[in-house]
N, C-alpha and C positions, 0 to 999 in steps of 0.2 A: 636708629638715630643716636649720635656720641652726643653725650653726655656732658658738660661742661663741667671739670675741674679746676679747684683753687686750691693754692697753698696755703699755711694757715695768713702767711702776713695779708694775701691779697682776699683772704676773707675778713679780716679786721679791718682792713681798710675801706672794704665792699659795706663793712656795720653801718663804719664811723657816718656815711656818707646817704646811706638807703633809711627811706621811712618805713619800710619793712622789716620785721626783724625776721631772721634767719637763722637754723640751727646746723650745725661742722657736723660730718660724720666722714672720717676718711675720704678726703678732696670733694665730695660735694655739699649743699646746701640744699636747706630745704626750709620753704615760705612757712611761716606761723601762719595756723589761720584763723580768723574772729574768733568773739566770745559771746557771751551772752550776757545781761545784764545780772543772772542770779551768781554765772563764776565771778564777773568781777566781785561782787558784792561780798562774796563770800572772801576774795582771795585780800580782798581790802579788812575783814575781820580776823583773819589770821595774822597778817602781817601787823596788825593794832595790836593784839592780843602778844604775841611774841616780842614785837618789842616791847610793850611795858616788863616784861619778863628781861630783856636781857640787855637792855639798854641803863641801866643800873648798875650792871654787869661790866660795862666797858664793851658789849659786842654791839655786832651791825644786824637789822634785818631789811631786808631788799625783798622788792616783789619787782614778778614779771620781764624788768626791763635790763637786769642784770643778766651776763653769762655767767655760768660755770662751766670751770675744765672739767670734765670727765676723764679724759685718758689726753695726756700732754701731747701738741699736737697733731691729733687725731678727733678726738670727740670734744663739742662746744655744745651746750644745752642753754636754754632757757626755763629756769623752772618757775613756776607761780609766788614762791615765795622761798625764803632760806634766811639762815642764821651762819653768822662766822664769829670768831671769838680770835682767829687769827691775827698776829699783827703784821703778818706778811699779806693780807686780805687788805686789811684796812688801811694799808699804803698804795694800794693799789687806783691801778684809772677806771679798769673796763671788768674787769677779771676775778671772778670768787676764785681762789683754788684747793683750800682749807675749811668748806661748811662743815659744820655740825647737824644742822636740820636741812630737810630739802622739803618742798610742800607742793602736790599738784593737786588741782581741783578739776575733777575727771569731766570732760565734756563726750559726747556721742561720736565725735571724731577722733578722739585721743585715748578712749579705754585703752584699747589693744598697746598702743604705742607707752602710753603711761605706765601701765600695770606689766607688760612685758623687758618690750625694749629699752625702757628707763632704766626700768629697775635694774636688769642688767648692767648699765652703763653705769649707774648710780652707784652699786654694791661695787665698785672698783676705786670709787673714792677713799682713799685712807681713815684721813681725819670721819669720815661721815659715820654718824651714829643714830639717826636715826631717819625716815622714807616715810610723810602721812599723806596718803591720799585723803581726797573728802569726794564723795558724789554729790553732785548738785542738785540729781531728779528727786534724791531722797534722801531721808538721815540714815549714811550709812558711813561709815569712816573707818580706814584701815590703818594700821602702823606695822612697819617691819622694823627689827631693833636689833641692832648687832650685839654680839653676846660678848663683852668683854673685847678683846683685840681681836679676835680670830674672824674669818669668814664664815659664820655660821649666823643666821638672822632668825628672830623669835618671829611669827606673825600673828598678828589682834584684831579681831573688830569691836568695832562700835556700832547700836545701830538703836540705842535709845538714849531723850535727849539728858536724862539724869545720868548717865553714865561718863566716869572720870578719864579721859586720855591720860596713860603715864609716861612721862619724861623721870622715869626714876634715875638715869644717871646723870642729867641735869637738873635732877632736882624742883623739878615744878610738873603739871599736870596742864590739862585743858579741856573747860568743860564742851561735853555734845551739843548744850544750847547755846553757849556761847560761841561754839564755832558757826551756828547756825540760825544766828540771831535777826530777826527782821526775813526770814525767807520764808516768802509761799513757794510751796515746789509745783514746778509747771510739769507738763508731761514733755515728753523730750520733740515731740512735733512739732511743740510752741513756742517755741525759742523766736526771742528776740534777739537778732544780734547785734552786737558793739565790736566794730572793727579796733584789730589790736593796731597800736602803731607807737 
């Protein structure tokens, strides 16, 4: 069965218009699918926490309903949360293209996808400096961190809640309780969901 292909404009225009969002990967799309009420919850405390950080700053942070380019196009993502400091960002309509942070909060549909295939796509961004995942089932939190200019990425976890997330080369941290504030962790069977839209 063919596959239906779009070009980038007539998938931007397929956004502007659909209550679904949709992520670009070389001429096709693919449906977002629900959440849960603990990722919202969570992706709603990161994206609080980071902007009091960088909104002082003169930067933007966006959750969820923002694109980023990935690779010009070719790759369009939606990621849970992100930071730009760009002012070619911040004139923009639809479009990150200059983030600094990108942020996904791992659901049972999206490990593989998150943790692989993002990161991938992600690590092709320029400006991008730093990749935090958080799991939702449990307090566990990872960062990848590019080392200077180069292609080379440090990896970290976290997975206690007195432990400090570093943003050493912007200059602030993020605590493990605070990213995980107000959450009982369900077991992943129990998922409640909350349709994205």
């Amino acid at each position: 069965m063919a596959t239906n292909t779009y070009t980038v404009p007539e998938y931007l225009e397929l956004e502007e218009k659909s209550e679904i969002r949709h992520e670009y990967y070389d001429g096709e799309i693919f449906a977002m699918a629900g959440t849960t009420l603990n990722h919202n919850r969570i992706v709603d405390s990161v994206r609080t926490l980071l902007k009091g950080i960088f909104k002082p700053r003169g930067c933007e942070t966006f959750a969820e309903n923002v694109k980023v380019e990935c690779t010009p196009n070719f790759t369009y993502c939606y990621p849970d949360a992100m930071v730009t400091c760009s002012a070619e960002d911040l004139a923009s309509t639809y479009i990150v293209r200059n983030p600094s942070i990108l942020v996904e909060v791992l659901s049972k549909s999206s490990v593989s996808y998150d943790q692989v295939f993002k990161l991938k796509l992600y690590k092709q961004i320029a400006s991008l400096q730093y990749y935090l995942l958080v799991t939702q089932y449990e307090c566990y939190v990872q960062l990848y961190t590019r080392s200077g200019d180069s292609d080379i990425w440090n990896y970290q976890t976290f997975a206690n809640p007195t432990d400090q997330v570093p943003f050493d080369n912007l200059g602030f941290s993020l605590s493990v309780a605070a990213i995980y504030e107000g959450i009982t962790f369900l077991p992943e069977e129990a998922e409640t969901t909350l349709p994205r839209d």
